[in-house]
C-alpha positions in Angstrom: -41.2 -81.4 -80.1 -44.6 -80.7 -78.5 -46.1 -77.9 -76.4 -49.4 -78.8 -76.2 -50.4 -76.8 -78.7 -49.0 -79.1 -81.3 -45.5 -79.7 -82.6 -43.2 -77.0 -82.2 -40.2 -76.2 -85.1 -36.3 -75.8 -85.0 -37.3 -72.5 -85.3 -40.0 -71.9 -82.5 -37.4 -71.9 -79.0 -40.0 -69.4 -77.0 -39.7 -71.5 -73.6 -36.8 -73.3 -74.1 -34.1 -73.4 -71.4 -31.6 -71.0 -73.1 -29.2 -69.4 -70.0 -29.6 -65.3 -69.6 -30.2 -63.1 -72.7 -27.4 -60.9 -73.0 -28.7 -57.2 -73.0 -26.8 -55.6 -75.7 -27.4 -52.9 -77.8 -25.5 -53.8 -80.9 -25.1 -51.0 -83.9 -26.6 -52.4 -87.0 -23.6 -53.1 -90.0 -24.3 -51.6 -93.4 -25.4 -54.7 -95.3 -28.4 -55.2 -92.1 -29.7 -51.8 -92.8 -30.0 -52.4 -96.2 -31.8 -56.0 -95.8 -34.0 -54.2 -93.3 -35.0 -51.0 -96.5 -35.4 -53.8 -99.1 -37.5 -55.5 -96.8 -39.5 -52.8 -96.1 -39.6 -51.5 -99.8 -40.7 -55.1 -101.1 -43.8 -55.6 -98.4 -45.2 -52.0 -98.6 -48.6 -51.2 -98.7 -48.3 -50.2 -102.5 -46.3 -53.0 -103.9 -47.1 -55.5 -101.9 -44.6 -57.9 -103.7 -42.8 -60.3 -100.5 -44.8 -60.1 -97.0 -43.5 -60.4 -93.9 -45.5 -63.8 -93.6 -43.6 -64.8 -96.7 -40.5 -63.9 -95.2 -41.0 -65.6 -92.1 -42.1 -68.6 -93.8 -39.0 -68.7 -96.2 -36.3 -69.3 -93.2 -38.9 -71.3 -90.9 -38.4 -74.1 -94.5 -34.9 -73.7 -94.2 -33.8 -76.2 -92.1 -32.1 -76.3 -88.7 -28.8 -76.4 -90.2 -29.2 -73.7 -92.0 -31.2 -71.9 -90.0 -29.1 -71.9 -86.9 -26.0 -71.4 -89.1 -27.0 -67.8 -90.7 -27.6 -64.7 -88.6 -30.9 -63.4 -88.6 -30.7 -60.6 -91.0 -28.7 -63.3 -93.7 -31.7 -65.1 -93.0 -34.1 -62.6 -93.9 -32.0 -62.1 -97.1 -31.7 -65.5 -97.8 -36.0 -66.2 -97.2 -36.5 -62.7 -99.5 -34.2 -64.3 -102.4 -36.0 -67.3 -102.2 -39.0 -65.8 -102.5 -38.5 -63.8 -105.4 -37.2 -66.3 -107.2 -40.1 -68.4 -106.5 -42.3 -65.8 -108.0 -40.4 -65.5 -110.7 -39.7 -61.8 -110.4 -35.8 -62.6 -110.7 -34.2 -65.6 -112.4 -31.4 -67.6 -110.3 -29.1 -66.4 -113.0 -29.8 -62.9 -113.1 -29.0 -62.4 -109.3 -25.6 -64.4 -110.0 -25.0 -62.0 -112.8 -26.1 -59.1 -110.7 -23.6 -60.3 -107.7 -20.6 -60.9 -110.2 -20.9 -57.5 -111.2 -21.4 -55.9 -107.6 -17.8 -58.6 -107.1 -15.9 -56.4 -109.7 -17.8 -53.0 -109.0 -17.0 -53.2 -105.4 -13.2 -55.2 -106.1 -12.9 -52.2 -108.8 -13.2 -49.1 -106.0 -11.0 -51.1 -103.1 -8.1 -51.3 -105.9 -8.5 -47.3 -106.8 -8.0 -46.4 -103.2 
């Protein structure tokens, strides 16, 4: 795609004939609020560890599949594992290890109540 300015992304649809953007105030769910504080936590002035640029350029790379299939805060948390990974902070198989146990943890509690 083109605008003149040069080629546009899958990502870039400023312009684009889209119909009416509904104007509704959603809540935020749990899980967003808490992609929106690690965000913020990971790009803060102090440490400085995953920018916003970072982030942004993490689910521009992903693909149009994949980036029209998640939502945008799954995208954020998709771009901010990536990124992390790709710095080597965490491994691949440390986050795997860390969600199997958050899978019991969390199966653990639904079965107590």
């Amino acid at each position: 795609m083109q605008d003149g300015k040069g080629p546009k992304g899958y990502h870039d649809v400023g312009g684009d004939a889209a119909g009416e953007i509904p104007m509704v105030e959603l809540p935020w769910l749990h899980w967003e609020k808490q992609v929106e504080a690690i965000r913020g936590l990971l790009g803060d002035g102090t440490r400085r560890i995953v920018s916003l640029d970072e982030v942004r350029r993490g689910f521009e790379s992903f693909g149009v599949e994949k980036y029209n299939t998640l939502s945008f805060y799954r995208r954020r948390l998709e771009a901010m594992t990536d990124i992390l990974i790709e710095k080597g902070i965490v491994s691949r198989t440390e986050l795997d290890r860390a969600i199997e146990a958050g899978k019991v943890r969390w199966s653990d509690l639904d079965e107590k109540l």
